[in-house]
DRENDO-308662 format. One record per residue (C-alpha): residue number from 1; x, y negated, z. Coordinates in nm, 4 decimals. Example, Ala and Ser with C-alpha at 12.3 -4.5 7.8 and 13.67 -1.06 7.14 Angstrom:
NODE   i       c1       c2       c3
NODE   1   1.2300   0.4500   0.7800
NODE   2   1.3670   0.1060   0.7140
! end
This chain:
NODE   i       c1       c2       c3
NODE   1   9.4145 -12.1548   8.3766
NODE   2   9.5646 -12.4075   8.5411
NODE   3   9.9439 -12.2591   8.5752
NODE   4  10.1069 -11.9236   8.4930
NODE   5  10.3428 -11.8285   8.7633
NODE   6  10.6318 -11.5433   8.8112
NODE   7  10.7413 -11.4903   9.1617
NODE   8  11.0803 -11.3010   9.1567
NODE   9  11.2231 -11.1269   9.4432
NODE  10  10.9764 -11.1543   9.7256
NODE  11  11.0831 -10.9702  10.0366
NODE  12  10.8343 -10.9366  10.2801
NODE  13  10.9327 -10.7951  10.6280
NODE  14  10.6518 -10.5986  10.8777
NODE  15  10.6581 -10.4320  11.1940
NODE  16  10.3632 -10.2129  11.3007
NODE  17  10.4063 -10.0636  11.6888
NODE  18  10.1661  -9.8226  11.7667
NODE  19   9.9733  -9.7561  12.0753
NODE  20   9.7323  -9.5166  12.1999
NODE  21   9.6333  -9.3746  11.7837
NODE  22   9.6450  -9.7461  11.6853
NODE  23   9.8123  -9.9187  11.4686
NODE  24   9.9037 -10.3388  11.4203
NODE  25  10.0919 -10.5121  11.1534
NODE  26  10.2711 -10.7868  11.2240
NODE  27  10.4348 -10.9621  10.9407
NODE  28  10.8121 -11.0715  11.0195
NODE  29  10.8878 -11.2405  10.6714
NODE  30  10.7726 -11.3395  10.3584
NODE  31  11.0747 -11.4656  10.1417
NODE  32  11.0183 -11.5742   9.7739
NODE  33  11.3591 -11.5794   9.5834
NODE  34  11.2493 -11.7920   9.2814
NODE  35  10.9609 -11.8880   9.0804
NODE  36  10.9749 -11.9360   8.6856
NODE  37  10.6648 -12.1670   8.5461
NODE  38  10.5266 -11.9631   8.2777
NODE  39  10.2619 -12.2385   8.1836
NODE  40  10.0500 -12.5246   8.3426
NODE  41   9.8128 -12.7823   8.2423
NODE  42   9.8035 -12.9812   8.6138
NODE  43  10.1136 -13.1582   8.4935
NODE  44  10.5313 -13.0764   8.5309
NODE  45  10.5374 -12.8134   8.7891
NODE  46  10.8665 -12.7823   8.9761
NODE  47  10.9543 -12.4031   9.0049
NODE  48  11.1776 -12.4771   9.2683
NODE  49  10.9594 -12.7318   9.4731
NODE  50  10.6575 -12.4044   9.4815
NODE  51  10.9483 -12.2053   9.6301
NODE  52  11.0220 -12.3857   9.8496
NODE  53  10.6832 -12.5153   9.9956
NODE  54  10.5605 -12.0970   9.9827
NODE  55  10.8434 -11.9922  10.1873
NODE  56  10.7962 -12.3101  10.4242
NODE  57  10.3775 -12.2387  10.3643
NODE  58  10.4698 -11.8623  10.5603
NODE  59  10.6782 -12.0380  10.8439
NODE  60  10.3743 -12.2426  10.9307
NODE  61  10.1314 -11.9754  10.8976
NODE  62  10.3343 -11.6802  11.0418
NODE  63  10.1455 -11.7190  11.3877
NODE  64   9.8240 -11.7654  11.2598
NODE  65   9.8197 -11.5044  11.0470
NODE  66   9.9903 -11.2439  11.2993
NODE  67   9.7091 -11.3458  11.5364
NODE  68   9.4178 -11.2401  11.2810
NODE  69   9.6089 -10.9446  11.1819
NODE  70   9.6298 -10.8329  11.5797
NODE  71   9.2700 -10.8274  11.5993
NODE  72   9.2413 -10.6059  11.3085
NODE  73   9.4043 -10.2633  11.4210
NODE  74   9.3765  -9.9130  11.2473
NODE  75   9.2594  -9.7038  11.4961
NODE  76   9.2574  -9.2985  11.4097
NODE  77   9.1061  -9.0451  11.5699
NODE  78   9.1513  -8.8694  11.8632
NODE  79   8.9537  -8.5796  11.7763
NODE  80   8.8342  -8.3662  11.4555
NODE  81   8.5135  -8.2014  11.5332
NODE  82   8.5918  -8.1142  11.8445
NODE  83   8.8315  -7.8739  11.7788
NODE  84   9.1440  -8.0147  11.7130
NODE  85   9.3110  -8.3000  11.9253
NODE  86   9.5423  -8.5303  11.7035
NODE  87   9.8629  -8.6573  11.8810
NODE  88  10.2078  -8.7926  11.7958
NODE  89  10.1149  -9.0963  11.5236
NODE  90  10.4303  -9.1794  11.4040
NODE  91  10.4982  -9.4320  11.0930
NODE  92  10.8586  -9.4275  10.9263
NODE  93  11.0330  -9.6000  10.6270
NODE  94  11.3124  -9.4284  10.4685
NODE  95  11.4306  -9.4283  10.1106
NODE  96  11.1999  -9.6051   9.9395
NODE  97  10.8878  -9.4465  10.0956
NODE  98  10.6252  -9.4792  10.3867
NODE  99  10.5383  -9.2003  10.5925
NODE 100  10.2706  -9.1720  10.8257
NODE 101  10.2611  -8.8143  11.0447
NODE 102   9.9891  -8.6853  11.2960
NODE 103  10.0292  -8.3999  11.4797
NODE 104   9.6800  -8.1721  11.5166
NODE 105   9.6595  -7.9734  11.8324
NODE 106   9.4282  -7.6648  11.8413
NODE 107   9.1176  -7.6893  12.0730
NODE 108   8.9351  -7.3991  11.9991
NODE 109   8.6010  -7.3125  12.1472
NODE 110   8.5257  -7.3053  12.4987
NODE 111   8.5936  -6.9573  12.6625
NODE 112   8.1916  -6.9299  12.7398
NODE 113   8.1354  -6.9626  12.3416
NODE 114   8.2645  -6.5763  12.3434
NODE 115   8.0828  -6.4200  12.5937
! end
């Protein structure tokens, strides 16, 4: 093992806008409050220094990485064997949890299916 790190307090801020049942992250911010250096063998390792350059690392990368990640969507379906329709994708935060909601619409069988 080369070092034994402990990243403490990392906030990392997202946004995912849906459109047409499909979903995109985009990643606002990656903050890293500290980092404590458990261990290494590579040599003095400044805890502040890796703080630094990781938060500074994300600036740089930010537009990369929300480029890769908007070619990656979650798409959902539209349809569940042809009998329901699925609507209203909606994705909230509150209180400490995710939710994710879908509304299923009721198809039903074609009218000539009963005669």
């Amino acid at each position: 093992m080369a070092a034994d790190l402990i990243l403490k307090d990392v906030q990392v801020g997202l946004i995912a806008p849906i459109t047409n049942m499909s979903l995109v992250i985009d990643i606002t911010r990656i903050n890293v409050g500290s980092v404590t250096v458990v261990s290494d063998t590579i040599g003095k390792l400044s805890g502040v220094l890796i703080k630094t350059e990781i938060n500074n690392g994300f600036k740089v990368a930010q537009p990369s990485l929300n480029a890769f990640l908007a070619t990656k969507p979650f798409n959902f379906p539209t349809q569940i064997f042809g009998l329901f329709e699925l609507t209203g994708l909606t994705l909230s935060y509150y209180d400490s949890y995710l939710y994710l909601g879908i509304s299923p619409v009721f198809i039903g069988l074609p009218a000539a299916a009963y005669e």
